[in-house]
C-alpha positions in Angstrom: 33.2 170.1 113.6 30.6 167.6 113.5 29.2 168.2 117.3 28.7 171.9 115.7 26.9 170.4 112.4 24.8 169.2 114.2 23.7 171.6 116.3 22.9 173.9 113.6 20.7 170.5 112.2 19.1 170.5 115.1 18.0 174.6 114.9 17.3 174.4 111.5 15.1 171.4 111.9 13.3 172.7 115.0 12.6 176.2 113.7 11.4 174.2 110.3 8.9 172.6 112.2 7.8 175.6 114.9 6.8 177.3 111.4 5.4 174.5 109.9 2.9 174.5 112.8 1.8 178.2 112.6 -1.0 179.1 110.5 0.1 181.5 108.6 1.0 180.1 105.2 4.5 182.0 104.6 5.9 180.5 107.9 4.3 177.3 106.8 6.1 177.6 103.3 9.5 179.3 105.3 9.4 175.8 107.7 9.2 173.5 105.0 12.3 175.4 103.2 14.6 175.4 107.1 13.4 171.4 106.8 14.9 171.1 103.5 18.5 172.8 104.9 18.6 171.0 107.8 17.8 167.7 105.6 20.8 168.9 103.1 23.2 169.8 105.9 22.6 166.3 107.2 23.3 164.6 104.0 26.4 166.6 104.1 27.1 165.8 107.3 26.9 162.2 107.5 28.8 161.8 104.0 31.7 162.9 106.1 33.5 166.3 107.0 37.2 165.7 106.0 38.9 169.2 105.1 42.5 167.0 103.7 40.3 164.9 101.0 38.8 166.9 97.9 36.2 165.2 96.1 39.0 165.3 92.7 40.4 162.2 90.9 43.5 164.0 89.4 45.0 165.2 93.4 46.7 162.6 95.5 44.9 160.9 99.0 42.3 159.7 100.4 39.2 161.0 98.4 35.4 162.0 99.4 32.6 160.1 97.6 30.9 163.4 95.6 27.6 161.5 95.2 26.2 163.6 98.7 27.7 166.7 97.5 25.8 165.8 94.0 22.6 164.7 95.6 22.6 168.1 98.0 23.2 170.0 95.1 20.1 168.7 93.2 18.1 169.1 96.3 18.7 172.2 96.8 17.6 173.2 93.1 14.3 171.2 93.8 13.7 172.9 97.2 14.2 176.3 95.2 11.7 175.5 92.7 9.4 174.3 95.3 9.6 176.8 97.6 9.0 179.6 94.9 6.0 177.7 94.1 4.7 177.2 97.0 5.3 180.8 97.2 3.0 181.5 94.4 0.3 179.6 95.6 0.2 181.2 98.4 0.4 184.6 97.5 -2.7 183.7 95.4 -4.4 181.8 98.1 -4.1 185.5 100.0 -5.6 187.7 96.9 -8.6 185.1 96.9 -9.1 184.8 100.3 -8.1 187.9 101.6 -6.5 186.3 104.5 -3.2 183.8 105.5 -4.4 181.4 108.0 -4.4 178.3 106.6 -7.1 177.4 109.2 -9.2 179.3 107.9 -9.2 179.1 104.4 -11.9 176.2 104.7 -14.1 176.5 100.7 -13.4 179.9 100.2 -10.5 179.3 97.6 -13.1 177.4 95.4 -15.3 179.9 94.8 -14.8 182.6 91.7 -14.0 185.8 92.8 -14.4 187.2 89.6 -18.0 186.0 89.1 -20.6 188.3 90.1 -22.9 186.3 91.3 -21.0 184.7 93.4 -21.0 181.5 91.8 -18.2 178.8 92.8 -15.8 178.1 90.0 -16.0 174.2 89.5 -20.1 174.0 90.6 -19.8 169.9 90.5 -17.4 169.9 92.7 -18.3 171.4 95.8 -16.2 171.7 99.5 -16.9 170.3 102.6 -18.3 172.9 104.2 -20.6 174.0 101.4 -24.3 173.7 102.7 -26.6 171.7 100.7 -29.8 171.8 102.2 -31.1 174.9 100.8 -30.0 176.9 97.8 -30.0 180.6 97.9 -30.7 183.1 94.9 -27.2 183.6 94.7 -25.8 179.9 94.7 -26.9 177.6 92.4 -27.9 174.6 94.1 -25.2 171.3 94.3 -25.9 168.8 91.8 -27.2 165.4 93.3 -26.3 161.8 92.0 -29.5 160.3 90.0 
């Protein structure tokens, strides 16, 4: 059974990292989650596969440590909760950006896209890419140090 586990480990993992490296955020967000079950199924895995040993106190035998099974189970209420917010940040990054390469995204998620002027929403705090040479009648120009 083992041989099998980990096979599916391995597909898990490797389609968790062939999204991971797309641009598109919700394979990006759908990689990070295959990691997570592949990392779980591993935990499960190497805590030991024994059918004939419950992890009970009041049967008779040879018992199964339940701290994996408890440490799986946590993770895979975390990874839940992470992966619907990540979710939600993405499906936010799209309405702002209009777009879902993560390429791409570059400053545009720091500007206000309900200002009409176009101004960014944190002005202190420009991006990277945000040209400072010369201000335009729509932009107000970057703050400089004194």
């Amino acid at each position: 059974m083992e041989p099998l586990f980990a096979l599916l480990i391995g597909v898990l993992v490797g389609t968790g990292v062939f999204l991971l490296l797309s641009r598109t955020i919700i394979r990006v967000v759908l990689g990070l989650a295959f990691i997570a079950y592949g990392v779980n199924l591993a935990i499960l895995t190497v805590a030991g596969l024994r059918p004939d040993a419950p992890p009970l106190l009041t049967l008779k035998g040879p018992y199964v440590d339940p701290l994996p099974q408890a440490l799986v189970l946590t993770a895979i209420v975390i990874g839940f909760a992470t992966t619907a917010l990540l979710l939600t940040v993405a499906l936010r990054a799209y309405q702002v950006a209009g777009h879902d390469d993560v390429e791409a995204f570059g400053d545009s998620l720091a500007r206000d896209p309900d200002s009409p002027d176009g101004l960014h929403a944190d002005a202190s705090h420009l991006g990277p890419d945000e040209p400072t040479e010369a201000p335009t009648s729509t932009r107000r120009a970057p703050r400089r140090p004194a």
